[in-house]
N, C-alpha and C positions, 0 to 999 in steps of 0.2 A: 779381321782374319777369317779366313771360310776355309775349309776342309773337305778336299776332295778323295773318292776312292775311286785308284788309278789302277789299270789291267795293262800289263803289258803283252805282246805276242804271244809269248807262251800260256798265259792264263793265270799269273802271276796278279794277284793282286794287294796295294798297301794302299794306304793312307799318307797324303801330302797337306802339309798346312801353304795357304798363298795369302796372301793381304789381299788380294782380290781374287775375281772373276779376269779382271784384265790382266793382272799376273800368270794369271795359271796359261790364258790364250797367248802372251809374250813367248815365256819360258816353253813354252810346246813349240808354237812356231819358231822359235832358235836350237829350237831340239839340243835345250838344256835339262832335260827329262828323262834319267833311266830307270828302268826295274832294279832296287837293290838285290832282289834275289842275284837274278840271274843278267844286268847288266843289258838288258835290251833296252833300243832308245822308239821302238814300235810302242807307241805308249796311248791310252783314250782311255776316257772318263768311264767306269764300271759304275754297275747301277747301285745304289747306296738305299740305305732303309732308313727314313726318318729320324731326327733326332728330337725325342722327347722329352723335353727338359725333366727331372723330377723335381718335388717343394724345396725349397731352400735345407730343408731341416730335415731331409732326405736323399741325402745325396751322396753316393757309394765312396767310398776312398781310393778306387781306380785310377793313380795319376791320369793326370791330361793327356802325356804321352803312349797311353797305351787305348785298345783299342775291344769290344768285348768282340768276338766270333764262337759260334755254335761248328761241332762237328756235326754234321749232317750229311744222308745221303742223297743220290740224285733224284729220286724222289720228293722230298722234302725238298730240294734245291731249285727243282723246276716249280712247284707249288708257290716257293716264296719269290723268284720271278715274277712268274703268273700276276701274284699280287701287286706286287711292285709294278708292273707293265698296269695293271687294273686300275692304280690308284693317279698313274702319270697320264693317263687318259682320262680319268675322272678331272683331276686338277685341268687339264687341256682344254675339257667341253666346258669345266666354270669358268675358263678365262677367257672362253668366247668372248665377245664384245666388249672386252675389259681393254681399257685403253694403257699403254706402258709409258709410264712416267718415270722412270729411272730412280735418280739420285734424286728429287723431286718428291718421294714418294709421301715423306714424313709432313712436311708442307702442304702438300693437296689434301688427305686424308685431315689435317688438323681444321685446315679453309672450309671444306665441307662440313665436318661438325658441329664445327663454332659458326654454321652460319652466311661464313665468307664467299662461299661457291658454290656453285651449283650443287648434287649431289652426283655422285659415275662410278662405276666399276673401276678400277685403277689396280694396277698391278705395279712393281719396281722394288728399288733396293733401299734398304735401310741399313744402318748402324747399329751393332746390339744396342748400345747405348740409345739410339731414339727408339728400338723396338720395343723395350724395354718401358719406355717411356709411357709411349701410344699404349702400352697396354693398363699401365698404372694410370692415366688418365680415363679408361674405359672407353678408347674411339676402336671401334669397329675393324681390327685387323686380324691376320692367321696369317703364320708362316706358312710360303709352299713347301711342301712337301718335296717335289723333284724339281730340282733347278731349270731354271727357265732364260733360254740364251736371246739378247734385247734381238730388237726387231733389227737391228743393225749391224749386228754382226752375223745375221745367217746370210746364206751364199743368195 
């Protein structure tokens, strides 16, 4: 499952759960997609802030289904922008010569570790369940931060 924050026309925005990345691209292109607010189906991905897990044994009682948000003014709004534009260019220049391996990702990373492969920069998708994994083994990986669309689906 991954979780997107969706803007529609009017500046409306919520949070969508998809099984995928190719989910979410389907359901858009069938313009299966509206704002509950206000019912418009003008709908694209809003910028989202990081999700950082807390310890196990730290971890707020917020159901799943709900979502935190800060009142803030445009001030503070455009500042935390800023950042967020800051951090999705940061991630951009590390993934400079980083080759994209997709659904691949957990297998490449493990080849090189153990040995198997060369060593390379690699980018791609995982599974919580193998990320989860890769990290309890201690191989060398971080979530991106700003979602990053394969080399195959840009125009």
């Amino acid at each position: 499952m991954i979780s997107f924050d969706l803007k529609c026309g009017h500046g409306h925005v919520f949070e969508v759960w998809f099984r995928s990345s190719a989910d979410y691209e389907a359901q858009q292109a069938a313009s299966q997609i509206a704002c509950p607010t206000c019912g418009s189906p003008e709908i694209e991905k809003a910028v989202m802030a990081p999700a950082v897990s807390a310890k196990s044994n730290q971890r707020s009682a917020m159901p799943a289904t709900q979502m935190a948000h800060a009142a803030v003014d445009d001030a503070t709004r455009a500042e935390m922008h800023a950042l967020i534009e800051a951090l999705a260019q940061a991630q951009a220049k590390a993934l400079e010569g980083s080759q994209w391996v997709g659904e691949q990702f957990a297998d490449r990373v493990r080849a090189m570790h153990y040995g198997e492969a060369d060593h390379a920069a690699v980018h791609g998708t995982a599974s919580l369940s193998d990320a989860q994994a890769m990290i309890e083994e201690g191989l060398p990986v971080a979530p991106l931060i700003v979602p990053v669309v394969p080399p195959d689906r840009l125009n």
